[in-house]
C-alpha positions as CSV (number, residue, x, y, z in Angstrom):
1,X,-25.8,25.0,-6.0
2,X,-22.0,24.0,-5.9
3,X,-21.0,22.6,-2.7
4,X,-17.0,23.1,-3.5
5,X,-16.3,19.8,-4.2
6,X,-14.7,19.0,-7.2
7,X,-14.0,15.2,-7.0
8,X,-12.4,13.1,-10.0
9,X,-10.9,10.2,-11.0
10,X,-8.7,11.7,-13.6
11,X,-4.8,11.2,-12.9
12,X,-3.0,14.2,-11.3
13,X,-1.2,14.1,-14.2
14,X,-0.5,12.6,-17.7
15,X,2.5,11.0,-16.9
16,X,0.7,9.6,-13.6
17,X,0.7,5.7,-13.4
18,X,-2.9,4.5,-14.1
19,X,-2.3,1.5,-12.2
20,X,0.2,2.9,-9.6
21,X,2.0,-0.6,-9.2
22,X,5.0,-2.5,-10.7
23,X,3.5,-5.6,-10.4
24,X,0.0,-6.1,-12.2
25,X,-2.5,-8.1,-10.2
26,X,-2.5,-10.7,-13.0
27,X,0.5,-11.5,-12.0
28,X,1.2,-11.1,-8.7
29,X,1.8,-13.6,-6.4
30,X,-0.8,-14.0,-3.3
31,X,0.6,-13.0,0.2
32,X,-0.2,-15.5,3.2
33,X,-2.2,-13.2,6.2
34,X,-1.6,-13.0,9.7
35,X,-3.4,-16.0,10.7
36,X,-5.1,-14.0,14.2
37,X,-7.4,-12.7,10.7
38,X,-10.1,-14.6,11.2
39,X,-11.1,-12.9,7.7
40,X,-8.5,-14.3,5.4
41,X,-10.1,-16.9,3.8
42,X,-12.3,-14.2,2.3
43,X,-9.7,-11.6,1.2
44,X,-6.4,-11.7,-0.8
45,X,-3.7,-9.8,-1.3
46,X,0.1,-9.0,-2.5
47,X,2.3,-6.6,-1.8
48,X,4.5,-5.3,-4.5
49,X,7.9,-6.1,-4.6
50,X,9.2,-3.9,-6.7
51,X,7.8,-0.9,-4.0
52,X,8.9,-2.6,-0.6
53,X,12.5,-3.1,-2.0
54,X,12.7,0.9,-2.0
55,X,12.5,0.8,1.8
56,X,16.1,-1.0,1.7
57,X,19.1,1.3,2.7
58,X,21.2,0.1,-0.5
59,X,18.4,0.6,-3.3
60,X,19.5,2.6,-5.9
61,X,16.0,4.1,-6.0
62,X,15.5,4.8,-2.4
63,X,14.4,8.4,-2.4
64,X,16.7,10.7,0.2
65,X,16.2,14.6,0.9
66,X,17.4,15.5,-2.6
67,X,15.0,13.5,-4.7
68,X,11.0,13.6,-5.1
69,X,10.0,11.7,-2.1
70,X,12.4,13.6,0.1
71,X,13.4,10.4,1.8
72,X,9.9,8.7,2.6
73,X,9.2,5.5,2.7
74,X,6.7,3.6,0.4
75,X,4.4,0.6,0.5
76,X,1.9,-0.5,-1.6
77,X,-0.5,-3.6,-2.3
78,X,-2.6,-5.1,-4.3
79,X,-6.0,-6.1,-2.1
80,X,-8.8,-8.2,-3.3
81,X,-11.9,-9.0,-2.0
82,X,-12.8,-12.9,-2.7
83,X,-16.8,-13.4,-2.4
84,X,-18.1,-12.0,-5.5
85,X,-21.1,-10.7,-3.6
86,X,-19.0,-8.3,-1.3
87,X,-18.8,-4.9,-1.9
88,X,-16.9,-1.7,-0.5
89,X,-18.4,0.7,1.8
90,X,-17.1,3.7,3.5
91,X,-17.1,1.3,7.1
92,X,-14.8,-1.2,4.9
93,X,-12.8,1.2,4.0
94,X,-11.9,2.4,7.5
95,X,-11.4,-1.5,8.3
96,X,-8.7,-2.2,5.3
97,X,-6.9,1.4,6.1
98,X,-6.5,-0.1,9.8
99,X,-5.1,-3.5,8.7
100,X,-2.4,-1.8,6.5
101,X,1.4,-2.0,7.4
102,X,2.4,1.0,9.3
103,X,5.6,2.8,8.5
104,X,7.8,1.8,10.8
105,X,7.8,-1.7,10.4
106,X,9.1,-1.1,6.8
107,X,12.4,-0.1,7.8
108,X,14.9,-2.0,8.0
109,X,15.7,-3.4,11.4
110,X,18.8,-1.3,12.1
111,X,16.7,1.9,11.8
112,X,13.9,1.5,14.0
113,X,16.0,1.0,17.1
114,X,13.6,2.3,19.9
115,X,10.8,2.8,17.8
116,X,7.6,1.0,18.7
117,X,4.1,0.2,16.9
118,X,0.9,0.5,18.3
């Protein structure tokens, strides 16, 4: 019986990025966490660089309305789990999508004039 689902791990694409960072996790240098984490001796991670520098309003690759992207904004990190025994789960994964950086705190400071986080 097919249940509609056709799930893959094949890129969208052959010209999509297999590893869909600048900066490979070999080389990457570790980010400090918040320390209210009480986790962060047990996790790692790095944001990319190369990404983040995107969000600045004189990038020459900032996307705008014209360009694929249309003008979004981008973020992206490397995230590692430290204890060998640990594993992902679908609970985990709601927990790491929740410590993520949300968008607005990637623009720059002169654009998020009344904007607030939650």
């Amino acid at each position: 019986m097919d249940s509609g689902l056709h799930l893959t791990l094949v890129p969208p694409s052959r010209y999509a990025r297999r590893l869909p960072l600048y900066t490979h996790p070999s080389n990457a240098i570790v980010d400090p966490m918040r320390s209210a984490w009480v986790f962060r001796p047990r996790v790692k991670w790095s944001q990319d660089p190369e990404i983040l520098s995107k969000n600045k309003l004189d990038n020459p690759n900032r996307t705008d309305s014209t360009t694929i992207g249309g003008g979004a904004l981008e973020w992206g990190a490397w995230f590692e789990l430290s204890d060998r025994e640990e594993r992902l789960t679908t609970p985990s994964l709601a927990f790491l999508v929740d410590i993520f950086l949300n968008l607005p705190t990637l623009l720059p400071k002169s654009e998020r004039v009344g904007l607030t986080t939650r």
